[in-house]
C-alpha positions in Angstrom: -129.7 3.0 27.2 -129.9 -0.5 28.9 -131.9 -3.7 27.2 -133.6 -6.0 29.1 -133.0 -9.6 27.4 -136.4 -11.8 26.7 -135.0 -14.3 29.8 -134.8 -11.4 32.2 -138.5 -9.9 31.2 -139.8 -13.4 31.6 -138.1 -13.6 35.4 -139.4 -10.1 35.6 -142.7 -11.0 34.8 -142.5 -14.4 36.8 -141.7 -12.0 39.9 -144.6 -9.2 39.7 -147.1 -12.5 39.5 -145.6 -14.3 42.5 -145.4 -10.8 44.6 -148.9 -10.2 42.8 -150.3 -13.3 44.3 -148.6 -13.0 47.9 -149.9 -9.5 48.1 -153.6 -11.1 47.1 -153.2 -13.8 49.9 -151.2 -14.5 53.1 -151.1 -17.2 54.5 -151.3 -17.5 58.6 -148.4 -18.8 60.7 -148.7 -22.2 60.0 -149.0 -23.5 63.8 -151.9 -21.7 64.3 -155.5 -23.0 63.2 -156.0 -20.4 61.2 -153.7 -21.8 58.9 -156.0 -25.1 58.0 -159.0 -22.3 57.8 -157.4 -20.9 55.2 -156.5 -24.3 53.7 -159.8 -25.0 53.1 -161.2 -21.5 52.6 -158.5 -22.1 49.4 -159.5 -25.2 48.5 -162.8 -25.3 48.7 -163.4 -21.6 47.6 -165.5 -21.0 50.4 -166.2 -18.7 53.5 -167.1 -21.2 55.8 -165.8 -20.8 58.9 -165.2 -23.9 60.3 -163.8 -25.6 63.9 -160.1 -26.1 63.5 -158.5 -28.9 65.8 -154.8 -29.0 65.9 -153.2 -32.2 67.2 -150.1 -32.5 68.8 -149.3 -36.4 67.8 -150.3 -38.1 64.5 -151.9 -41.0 66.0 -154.9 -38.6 66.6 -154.7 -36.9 63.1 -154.8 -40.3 61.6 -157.4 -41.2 62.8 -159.6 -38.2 62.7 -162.3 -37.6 59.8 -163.8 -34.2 58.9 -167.2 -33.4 59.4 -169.6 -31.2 57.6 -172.3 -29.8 60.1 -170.9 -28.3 62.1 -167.7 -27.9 60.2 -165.2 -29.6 61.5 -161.3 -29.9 60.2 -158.4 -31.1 61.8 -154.3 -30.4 61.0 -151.3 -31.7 62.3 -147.6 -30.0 61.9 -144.5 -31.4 61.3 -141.1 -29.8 62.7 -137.4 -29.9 62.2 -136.1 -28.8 65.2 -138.5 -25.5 66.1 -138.9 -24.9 62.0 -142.4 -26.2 61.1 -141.7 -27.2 57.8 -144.8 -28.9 56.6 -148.5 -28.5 57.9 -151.2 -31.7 57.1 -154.6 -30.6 56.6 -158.0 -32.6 56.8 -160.9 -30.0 55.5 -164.4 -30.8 53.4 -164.8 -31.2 49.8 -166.3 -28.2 48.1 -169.1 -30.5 46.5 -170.0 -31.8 50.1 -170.3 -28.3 51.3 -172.6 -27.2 48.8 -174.8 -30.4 49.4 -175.4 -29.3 52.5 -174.9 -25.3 53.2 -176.4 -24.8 49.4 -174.8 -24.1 46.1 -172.9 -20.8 46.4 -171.3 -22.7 49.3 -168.5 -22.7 47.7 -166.6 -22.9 44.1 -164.5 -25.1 42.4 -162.7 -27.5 44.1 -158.5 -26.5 44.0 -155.8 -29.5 44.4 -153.5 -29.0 47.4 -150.5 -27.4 45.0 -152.5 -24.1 45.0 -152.2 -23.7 48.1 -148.2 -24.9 47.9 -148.3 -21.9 44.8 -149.5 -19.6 47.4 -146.7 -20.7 49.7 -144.4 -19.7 47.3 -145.1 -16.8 46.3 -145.0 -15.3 49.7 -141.8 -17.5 50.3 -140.2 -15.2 47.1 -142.0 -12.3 48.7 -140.5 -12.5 52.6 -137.3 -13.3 51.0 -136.9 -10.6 48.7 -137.2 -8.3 52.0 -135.3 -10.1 54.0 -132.1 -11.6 51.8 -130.1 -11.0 48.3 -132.1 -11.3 45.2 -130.3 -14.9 44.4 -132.3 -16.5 47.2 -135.7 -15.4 46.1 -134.8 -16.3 42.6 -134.1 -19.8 43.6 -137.6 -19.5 45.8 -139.0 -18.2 42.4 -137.4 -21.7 40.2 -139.5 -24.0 42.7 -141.3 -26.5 40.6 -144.1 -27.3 41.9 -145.9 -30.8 41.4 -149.3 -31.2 40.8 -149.7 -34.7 42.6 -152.6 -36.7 41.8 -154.4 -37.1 44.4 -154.8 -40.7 46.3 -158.6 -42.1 46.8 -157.0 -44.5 50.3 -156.2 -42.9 53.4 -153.4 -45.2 53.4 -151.4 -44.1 50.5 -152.1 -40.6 51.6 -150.3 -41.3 54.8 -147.4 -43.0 53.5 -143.7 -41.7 53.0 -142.7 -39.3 50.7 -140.0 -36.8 50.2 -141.7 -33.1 50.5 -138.8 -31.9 48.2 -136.6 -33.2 45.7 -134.2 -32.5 43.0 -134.5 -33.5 39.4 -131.7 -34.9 37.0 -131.2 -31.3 35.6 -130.8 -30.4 39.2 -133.8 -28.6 39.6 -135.6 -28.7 43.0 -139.0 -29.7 43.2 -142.2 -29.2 45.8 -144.7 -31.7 46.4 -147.6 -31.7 47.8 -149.7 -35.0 48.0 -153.4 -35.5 49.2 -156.2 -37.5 49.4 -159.8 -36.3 47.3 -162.8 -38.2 47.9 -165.5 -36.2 46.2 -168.9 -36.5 47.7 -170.5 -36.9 44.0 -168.6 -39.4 42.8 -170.2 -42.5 41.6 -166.7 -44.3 42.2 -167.4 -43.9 46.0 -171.0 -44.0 47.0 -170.8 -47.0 48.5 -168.4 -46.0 51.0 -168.9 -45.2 54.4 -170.0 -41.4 54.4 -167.4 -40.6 57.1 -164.9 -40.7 54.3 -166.6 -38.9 51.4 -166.4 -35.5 50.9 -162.8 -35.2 52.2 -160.4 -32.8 50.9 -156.2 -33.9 52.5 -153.4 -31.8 51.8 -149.6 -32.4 52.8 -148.2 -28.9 52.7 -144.5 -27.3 52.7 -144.7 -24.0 54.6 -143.3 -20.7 54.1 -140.2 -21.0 56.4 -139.2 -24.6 55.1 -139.4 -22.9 51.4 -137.2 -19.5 52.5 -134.4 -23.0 54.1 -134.6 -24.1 51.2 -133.9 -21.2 49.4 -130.9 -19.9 51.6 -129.6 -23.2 52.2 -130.4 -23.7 55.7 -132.3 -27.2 54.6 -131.1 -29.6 51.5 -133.7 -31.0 49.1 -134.9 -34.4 50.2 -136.7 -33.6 52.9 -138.8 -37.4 54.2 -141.6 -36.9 55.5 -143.6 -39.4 58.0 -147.2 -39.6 59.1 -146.2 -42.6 61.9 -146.2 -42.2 65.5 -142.4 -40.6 65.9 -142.9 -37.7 63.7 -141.8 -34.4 65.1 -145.5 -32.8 65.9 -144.1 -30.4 68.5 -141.2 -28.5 69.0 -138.2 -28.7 71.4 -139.0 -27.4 74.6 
């Protein structure tokens, strides 16, 4: 008769709820603009379909605001080589589409690492298919950071590292965004244009399945300045 120890029916369990939670929700290729639909179809916890621009230089992404009515979101991805590795997404508040579509509109607002959850568990998923189990399990030991979210479009665009390893050598995911709330009292007196938004800096499937299998080291920098990689090599 075999045992299973208590640290192999935790992973156990820690599997089923990732596989459980990719099966639940896929998320499109992430150079489409489907993808930033379903960023803020996630975030927002809405069905509102909504007019998805997708720049190919970050001059225009910076500068670009969404807009309520009609919906309007914009997204921007980043590439090593032909991998996209991270996808930036500008979509609505979930308070600022209920003010104006009406209150079941949408649900609670989500912070941008449930969508990076998401990515990982159909990063474990794809790679338990595709590879040995030792890659998914490192997929599977992915911490991922809640960032606090900035209120300043300017910290939000500033360098960071989209991964990272810890002192106990554990590799980390973050995600970073801006959240201006169109309810809160801390921001009513700016300019409308920027309340209501909802930013995400995301990690994608394939740059989580590199990471994984090696093909990519932690410390990935990421840059919202005008020589990021926004396309891919011809």
């Amino acid at each position: 008769m075999q045992y299973v120890t208590s640290l192999s029916a935790a992973a156990l369990i820690i599997a089923g709820a990732l596989s459980a939670q990719a099966a639940e929700r896929q998320l499109p290729d992430p150079t489409t603009p489907a993808y930033c639909q379903a960023v803020q179809e996630i975030m927002a916890n809405t069905r509102q379909q909504a007019d998805v621009t997708v720049f190919d230089n970050m001059d225009e992404y910076r500068a670009s605001k969404p807009e309520p009515d009609p919906l309007k979101i914009f997204q921007v991805v980043t590439y090593d080589d032909k991998r996209p590795v991270m996808v930036s997404c500008k979509v609505k508040a979930a308070d600022h589409l209920r003010a104006v579509y009406g209150d079941n509109a949408a649900g609670e607002q989500e912070i941008c690492a449930s969508v990076t959850r998401i990515t990982q568990a159909q990063a474990v998923h794809e790679l338990a298919q595709e590879y040995p189990e030792a890659a998914a399990q490192r997929a599977r030991d992915f911490i991922i950071d809640e960032n606090e979210p900035y209120l300043a479009g300017q910290s939000y665009l500033g360098e960071f590292e989209l991964s990272y390893t810890d002192a106990d050598g554990r590799v980390h995911i973050q995600s970073p965004g801006l959240q201006t709330d169109w309810d809160n009292w801390l921001i009513w007196l700016f300019p409308n244009r920027v309340r209501g938004q909802s930013y995400c800096h995301l990690a994608t499937v394939p740059y989580m399945k590199a990471l994984a299998t090696g093909a990519i080291e932690p410390g990935t920098v990421m840059i919202t300045t005008d020589d990021a990689r926004t396309t891919p090599p011809n």
